[in-house]
N, CA, C and O atoms as CSV, one atom per row, in Angstrom:
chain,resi,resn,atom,element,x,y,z
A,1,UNK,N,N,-24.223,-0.550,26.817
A,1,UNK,CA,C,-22.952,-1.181,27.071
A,1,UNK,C,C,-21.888,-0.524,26.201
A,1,UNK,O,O,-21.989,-0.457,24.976
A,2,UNK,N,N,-20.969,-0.091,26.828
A,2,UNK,CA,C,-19.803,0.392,26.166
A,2,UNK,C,C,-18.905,-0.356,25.716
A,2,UNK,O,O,-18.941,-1.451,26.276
A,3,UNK,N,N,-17.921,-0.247,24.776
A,3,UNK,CA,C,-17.034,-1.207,24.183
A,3,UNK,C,C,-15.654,-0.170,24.415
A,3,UNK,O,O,-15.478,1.035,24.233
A,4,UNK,N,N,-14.807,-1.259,24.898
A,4,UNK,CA,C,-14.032,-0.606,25.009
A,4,UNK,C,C,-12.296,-1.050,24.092
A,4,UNK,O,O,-11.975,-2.238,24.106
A,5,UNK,N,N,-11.643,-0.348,23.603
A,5,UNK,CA,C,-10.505,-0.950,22.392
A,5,UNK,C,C,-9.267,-0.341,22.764
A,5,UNK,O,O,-9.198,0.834,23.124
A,6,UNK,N,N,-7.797,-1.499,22.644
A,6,UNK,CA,C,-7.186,-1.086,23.532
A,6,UNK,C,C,-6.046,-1.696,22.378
A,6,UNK,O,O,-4.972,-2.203,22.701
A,7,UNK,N,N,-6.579,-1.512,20.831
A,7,UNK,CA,C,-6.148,-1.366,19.906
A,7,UNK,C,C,-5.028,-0.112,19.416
A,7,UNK,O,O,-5.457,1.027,19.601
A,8,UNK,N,N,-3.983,-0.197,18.961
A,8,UNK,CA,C,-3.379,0.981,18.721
A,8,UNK,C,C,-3.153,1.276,17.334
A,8,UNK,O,O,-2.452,0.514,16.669
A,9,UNK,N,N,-3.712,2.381,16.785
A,9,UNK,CA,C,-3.876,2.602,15.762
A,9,UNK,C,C,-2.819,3.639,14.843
A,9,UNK,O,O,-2.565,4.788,15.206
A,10,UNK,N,N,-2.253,3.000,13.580
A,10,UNK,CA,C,-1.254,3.743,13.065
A,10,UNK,C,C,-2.052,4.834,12.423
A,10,UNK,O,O,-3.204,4.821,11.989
A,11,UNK,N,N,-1.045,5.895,12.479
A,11,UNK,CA,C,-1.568,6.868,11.120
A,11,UNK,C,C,-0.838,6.936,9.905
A,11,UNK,O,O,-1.147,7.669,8.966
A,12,UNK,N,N,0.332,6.005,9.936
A,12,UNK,CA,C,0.831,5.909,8.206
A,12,UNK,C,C,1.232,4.123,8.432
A,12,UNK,O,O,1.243,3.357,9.395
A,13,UNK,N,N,1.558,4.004,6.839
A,13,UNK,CA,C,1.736,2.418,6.570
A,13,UNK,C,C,3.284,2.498,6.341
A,13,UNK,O,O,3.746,3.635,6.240
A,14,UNK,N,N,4.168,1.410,6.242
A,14,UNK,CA,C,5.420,1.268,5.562
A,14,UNK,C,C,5.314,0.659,4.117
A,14,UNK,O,O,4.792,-0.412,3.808
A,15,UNK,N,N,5.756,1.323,3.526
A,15,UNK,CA,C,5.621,0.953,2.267
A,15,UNK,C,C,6.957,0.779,1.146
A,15,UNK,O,O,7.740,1.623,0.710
A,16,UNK,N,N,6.856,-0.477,0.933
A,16,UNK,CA,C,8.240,-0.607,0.196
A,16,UNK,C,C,7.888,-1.122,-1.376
A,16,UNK,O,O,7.294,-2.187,-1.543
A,17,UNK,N,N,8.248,-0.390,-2.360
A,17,UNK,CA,C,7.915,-0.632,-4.187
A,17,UNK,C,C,9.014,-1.146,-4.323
A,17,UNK,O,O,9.804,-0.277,-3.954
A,18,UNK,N,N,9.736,-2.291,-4.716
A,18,UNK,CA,C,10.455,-2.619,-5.634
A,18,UNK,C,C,10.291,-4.098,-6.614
A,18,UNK,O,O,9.431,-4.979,-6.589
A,19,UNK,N,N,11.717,-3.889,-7.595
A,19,UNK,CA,C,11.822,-4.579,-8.215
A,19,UNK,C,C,12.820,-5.392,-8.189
A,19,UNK,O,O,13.903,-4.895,-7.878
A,20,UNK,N,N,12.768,-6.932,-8.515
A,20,UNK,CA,C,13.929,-7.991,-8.348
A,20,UNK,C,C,15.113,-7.382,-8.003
A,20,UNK,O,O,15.491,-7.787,-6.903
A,21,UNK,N,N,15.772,-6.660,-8.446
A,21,UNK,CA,C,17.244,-5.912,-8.651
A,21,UNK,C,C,16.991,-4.782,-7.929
A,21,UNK,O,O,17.910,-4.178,-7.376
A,22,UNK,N,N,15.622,-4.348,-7.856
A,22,UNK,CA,C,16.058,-2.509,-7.530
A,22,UNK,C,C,14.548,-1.766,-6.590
A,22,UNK,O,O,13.336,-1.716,-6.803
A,23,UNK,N,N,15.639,-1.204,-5.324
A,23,UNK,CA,C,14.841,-0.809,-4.662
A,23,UNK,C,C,13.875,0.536,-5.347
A,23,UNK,O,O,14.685,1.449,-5.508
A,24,UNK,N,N,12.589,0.969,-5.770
A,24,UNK,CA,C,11.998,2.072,-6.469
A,24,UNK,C,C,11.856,2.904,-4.891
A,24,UNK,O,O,12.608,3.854,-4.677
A,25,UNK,N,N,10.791,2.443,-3.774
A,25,UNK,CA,C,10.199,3.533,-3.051
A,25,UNK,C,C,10.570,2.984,-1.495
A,25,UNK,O,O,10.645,1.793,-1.795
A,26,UNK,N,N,10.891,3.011,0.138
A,26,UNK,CA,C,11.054,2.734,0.999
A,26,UNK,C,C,10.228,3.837,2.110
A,26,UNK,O,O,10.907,4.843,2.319
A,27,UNK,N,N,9.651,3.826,2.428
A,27,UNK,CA,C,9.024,5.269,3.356
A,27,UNK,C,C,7.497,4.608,3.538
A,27,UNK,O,O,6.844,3.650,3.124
A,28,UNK,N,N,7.306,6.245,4.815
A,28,UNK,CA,C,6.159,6.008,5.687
A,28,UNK,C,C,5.129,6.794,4.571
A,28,UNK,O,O,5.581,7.752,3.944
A,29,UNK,N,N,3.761,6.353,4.362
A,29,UNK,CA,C,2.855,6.972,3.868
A,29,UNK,C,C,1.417,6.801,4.426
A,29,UNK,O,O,1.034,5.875,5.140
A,30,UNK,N,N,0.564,8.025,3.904
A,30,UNK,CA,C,-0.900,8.109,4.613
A,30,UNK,C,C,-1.861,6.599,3.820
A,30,UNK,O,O,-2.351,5.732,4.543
A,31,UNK,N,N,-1.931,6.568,2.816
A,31,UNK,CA,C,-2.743,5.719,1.567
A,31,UNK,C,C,-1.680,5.263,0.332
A,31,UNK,O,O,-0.637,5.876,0.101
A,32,UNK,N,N,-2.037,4.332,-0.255
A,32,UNK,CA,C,-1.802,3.643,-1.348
A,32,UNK,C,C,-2.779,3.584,-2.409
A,32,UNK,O,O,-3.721,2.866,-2.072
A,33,UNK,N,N,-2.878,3.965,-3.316
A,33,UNK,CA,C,-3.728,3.300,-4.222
A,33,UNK,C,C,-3.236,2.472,-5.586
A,33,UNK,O,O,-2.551,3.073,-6.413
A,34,UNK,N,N,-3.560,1.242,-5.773
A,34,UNK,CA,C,-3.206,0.692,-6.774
A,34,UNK,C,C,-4.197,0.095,-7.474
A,34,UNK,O,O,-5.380,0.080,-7.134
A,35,UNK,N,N,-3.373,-0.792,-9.224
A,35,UNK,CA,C,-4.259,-1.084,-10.195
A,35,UNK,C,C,-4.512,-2.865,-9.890
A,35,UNK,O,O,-4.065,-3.717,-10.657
A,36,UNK,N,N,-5.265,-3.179,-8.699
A,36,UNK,CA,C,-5.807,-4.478,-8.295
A,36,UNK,C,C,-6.120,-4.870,-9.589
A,36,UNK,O,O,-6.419,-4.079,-10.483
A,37,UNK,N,N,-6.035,-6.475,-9.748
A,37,UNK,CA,C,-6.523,-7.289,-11.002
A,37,UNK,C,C,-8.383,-7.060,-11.028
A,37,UNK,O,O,-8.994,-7.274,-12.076
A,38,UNK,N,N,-8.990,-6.689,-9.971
A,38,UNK,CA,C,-10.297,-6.939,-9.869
A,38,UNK,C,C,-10.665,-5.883,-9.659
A,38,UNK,O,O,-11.719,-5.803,-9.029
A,39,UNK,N,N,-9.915,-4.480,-10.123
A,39,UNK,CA,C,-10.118,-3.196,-9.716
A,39,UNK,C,C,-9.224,-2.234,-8.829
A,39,UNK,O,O,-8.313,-2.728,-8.165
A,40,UNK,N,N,-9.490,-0.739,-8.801
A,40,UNK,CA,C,-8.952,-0.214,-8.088
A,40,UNK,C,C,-8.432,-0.357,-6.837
A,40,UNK,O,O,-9.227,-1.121,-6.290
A,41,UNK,N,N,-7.266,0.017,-5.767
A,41,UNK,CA,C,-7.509,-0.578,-4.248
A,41,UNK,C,C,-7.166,0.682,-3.576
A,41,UNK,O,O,-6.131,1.186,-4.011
A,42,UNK,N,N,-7.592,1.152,-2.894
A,42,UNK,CA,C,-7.152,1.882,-1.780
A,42,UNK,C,C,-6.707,1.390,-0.679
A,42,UNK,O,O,-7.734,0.903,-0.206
A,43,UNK,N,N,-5.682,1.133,0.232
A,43,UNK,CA,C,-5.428,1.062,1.444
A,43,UNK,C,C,-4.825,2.211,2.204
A,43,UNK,O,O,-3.974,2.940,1.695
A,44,UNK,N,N,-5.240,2.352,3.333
A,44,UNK,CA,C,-5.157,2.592,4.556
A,44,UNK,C,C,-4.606,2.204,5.450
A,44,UNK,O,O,-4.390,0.994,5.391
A,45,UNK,N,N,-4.168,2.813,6.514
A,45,UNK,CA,C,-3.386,2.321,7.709
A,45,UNK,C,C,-4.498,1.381,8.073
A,45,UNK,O,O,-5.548,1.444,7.434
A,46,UNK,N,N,-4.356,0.520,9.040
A,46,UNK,CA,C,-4.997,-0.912,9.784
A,46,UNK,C,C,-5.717,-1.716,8.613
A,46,UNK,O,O,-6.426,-2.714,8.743
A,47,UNK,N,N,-5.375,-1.057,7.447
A,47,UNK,CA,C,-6.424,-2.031,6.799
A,47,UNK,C,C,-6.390,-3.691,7.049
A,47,UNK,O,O,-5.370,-4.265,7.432
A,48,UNK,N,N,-7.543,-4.313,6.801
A,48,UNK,CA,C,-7.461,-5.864,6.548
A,48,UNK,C,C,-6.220,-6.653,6.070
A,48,UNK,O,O,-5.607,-6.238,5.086
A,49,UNK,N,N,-5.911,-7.512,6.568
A,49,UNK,CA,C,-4.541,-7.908,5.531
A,49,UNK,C,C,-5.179,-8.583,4.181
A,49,UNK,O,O,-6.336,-8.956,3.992
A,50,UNK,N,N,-3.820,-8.624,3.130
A,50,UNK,CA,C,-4.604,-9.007,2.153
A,50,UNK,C,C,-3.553,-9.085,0.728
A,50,UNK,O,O,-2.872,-8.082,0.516
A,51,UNK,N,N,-3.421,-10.322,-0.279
A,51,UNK,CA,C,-2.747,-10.128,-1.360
A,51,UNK,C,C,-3.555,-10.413,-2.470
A,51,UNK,O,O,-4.296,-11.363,-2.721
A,52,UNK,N,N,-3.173,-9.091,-3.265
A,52,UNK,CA,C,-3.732,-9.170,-4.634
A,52,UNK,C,C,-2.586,-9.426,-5.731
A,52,UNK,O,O,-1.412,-9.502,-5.369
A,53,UNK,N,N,-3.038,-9.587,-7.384
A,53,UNK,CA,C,-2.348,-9.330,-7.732
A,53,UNK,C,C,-2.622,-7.923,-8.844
A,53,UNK,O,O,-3.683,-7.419,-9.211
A,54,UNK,N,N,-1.278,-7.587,-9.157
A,54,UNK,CA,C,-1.436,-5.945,-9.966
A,54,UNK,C,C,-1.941,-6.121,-10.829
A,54,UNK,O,O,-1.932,-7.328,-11.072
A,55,UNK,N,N,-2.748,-5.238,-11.957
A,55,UNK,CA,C,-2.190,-5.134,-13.628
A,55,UNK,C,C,-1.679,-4.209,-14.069
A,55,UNK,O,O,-0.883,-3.722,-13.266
A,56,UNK,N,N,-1.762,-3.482,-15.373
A,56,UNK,CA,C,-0.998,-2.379,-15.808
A,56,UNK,C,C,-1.646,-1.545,-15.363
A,56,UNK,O,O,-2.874,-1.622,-15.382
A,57,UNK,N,N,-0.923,-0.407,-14.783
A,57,UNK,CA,C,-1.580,1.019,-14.331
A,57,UNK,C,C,-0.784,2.080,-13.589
A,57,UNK,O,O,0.328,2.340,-14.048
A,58,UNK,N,N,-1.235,2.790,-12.406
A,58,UNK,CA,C,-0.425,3.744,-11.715
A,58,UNK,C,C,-0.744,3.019,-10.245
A,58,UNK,O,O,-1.811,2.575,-9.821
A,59,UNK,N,N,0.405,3.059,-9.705
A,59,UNK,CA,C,0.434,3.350,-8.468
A,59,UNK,C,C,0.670,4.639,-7.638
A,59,UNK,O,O,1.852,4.978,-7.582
A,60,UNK,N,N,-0.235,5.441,-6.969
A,60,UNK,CA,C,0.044,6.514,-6.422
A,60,UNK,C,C,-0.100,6.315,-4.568
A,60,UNK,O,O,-1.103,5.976,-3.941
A,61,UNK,N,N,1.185,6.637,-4.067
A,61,UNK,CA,C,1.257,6.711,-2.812
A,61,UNK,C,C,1.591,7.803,-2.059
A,61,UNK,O,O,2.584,8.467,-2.358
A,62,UNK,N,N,0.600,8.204,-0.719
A,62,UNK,CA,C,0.885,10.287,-0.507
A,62,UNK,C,C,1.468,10.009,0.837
A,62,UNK,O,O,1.013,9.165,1.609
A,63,UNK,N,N,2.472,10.748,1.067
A,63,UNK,CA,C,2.827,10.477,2.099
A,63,UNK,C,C,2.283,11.568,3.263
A,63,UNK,O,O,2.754,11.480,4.397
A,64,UNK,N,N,1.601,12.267,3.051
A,64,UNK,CA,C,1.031,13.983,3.736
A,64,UNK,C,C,1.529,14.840,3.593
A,64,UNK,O,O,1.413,15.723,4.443
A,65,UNK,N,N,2.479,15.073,2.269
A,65,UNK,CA,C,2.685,15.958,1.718
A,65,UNK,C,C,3.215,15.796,0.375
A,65,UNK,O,O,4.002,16.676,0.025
A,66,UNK,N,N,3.045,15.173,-0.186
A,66,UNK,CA,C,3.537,15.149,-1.687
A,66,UNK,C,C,3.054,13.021,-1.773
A,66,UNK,O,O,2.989,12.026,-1.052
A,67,UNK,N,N,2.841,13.500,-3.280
A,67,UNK,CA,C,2.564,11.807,-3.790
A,67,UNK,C,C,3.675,11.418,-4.650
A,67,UNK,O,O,4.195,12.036,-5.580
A,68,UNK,N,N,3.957,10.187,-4.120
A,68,UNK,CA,C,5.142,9.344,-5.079
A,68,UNK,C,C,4.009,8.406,-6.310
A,68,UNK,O,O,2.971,7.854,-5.947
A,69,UNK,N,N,4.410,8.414,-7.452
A,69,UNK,CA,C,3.700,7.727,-8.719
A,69,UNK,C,C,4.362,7.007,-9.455
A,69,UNK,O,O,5.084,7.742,-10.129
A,70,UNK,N,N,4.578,5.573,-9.799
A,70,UNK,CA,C,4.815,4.909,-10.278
A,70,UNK,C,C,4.200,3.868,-11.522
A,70,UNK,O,O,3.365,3.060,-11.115
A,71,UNK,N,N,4.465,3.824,-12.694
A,71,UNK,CA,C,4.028,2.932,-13.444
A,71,UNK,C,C,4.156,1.945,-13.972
A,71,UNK,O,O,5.189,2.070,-14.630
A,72,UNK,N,N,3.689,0.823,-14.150
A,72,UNK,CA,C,3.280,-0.487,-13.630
A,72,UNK,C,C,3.120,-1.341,-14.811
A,72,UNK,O,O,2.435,-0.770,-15.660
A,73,UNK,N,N,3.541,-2.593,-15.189
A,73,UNK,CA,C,2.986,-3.178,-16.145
A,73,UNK,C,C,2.223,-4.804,-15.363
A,73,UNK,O,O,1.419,-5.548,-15.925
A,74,UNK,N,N,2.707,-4.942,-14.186
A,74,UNK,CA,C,1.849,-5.849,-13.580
A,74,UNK,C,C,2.806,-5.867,-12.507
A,74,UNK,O,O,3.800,-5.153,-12.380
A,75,UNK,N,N,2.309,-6.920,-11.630
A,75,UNK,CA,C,2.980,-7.464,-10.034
A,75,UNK,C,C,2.290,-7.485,-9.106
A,75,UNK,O,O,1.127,-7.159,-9.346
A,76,UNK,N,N,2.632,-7.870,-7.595
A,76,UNK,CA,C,1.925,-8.141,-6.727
A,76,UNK,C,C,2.027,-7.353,-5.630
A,76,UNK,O,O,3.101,-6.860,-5.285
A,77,UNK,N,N,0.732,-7.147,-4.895
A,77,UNK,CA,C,0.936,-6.649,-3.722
A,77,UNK,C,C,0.224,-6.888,-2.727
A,77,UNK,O,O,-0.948,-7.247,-2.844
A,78,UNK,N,N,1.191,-6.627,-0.867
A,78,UNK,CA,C,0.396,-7.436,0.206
A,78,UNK,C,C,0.579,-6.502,1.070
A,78,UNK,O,O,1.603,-5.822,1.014
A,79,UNK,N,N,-0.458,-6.273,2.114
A,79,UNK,CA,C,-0.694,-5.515,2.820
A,79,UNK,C,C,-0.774,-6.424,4.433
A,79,UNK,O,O,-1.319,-7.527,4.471
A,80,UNK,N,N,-0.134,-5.756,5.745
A,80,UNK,CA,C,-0.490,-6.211,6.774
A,80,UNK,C,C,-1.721,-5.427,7.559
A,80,UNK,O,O,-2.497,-5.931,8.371
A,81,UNK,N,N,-1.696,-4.405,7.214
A,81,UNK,CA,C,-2.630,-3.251,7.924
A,81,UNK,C,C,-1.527,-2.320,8.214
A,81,UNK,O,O,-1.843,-1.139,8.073
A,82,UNK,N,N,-0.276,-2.551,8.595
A,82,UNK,CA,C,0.800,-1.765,9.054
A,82,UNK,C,C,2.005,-1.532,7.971
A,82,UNK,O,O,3.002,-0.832,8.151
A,83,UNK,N,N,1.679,-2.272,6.827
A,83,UNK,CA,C,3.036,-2.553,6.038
A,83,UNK,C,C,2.271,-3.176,4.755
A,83,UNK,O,O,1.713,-4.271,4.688
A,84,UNK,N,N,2.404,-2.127,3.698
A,84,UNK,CA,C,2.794,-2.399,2.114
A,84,UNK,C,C,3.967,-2.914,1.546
A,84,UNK,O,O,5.043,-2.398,1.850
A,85,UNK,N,N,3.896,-4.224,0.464
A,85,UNK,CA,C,4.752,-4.398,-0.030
A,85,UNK,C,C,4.558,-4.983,-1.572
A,85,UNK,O,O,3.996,-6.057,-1.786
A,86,UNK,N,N,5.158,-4.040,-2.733
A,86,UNK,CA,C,4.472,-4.184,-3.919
A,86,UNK,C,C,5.913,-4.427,-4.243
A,86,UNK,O,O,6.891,-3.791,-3.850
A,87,UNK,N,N,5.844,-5.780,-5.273
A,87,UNK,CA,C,7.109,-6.642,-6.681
A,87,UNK,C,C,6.225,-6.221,-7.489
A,87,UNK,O,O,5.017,-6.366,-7.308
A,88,UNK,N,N,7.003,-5.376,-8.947
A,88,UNK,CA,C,6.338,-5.194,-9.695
A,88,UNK,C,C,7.645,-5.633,-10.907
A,88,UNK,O,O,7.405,-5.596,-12.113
C-alpha cells in the first residue's frame, strides 16, 4: 500500500531575533540552532511546533550561504515548523 502526501514542504523557515526595543535578525533561513534550557536545538523547516526556553549561549542561523551569530544571555523561543521566533 502506498501512502500518498499532499503536504507542502518548505525549504527555509522565517526567522525573526529580537529584542523588546530592537529588531537584531528578520530573514529566510535553512536551520537554527540554539542554547535550549534542556540542551542544544536544531530546527529545521516543518519541524514540530514547539516553545522552549533559552539560556546563555550562541545562536547560529545559516541562511545557504553565510551564518548570522548571535549571543545570548537567556530568552525564549517558538517554532511553527514554518516560522522562528526568538525574545532574547
Amino acid at each position: 500500500m502506498k501512502l500518498l502526501h499532499n503536504m507542502t514542504h518548505t525549504k527555509t523557515l522565517k526567522l525573526t531575533v529580537s529584542k523588546v526595543n530592537e529588531l537584531l535578525f528578520i530573514g529566510d533561513v535553512v536551520l537554527v540552532s540554539a542554547p535550549g534550557a534542556d540542551g542544544e536545538c536544531t530546527i529545521l523547516p516543518n519541524h514540530e511546533p514547539f516553545i522552549t526556553l533559552l539560556k546563555k549561549g550562541t545562536i547560529t542561523a545559516h541562511d545557504g550561504v553565510k551564518a548570522h551569530v548571535f549571543q545570548i544571555e537567556k530568552g525564549i523561543l517558538e517554532t511553527t515548523g514554518a516560522q522562528v521566533t526568538i525574545l532574547v
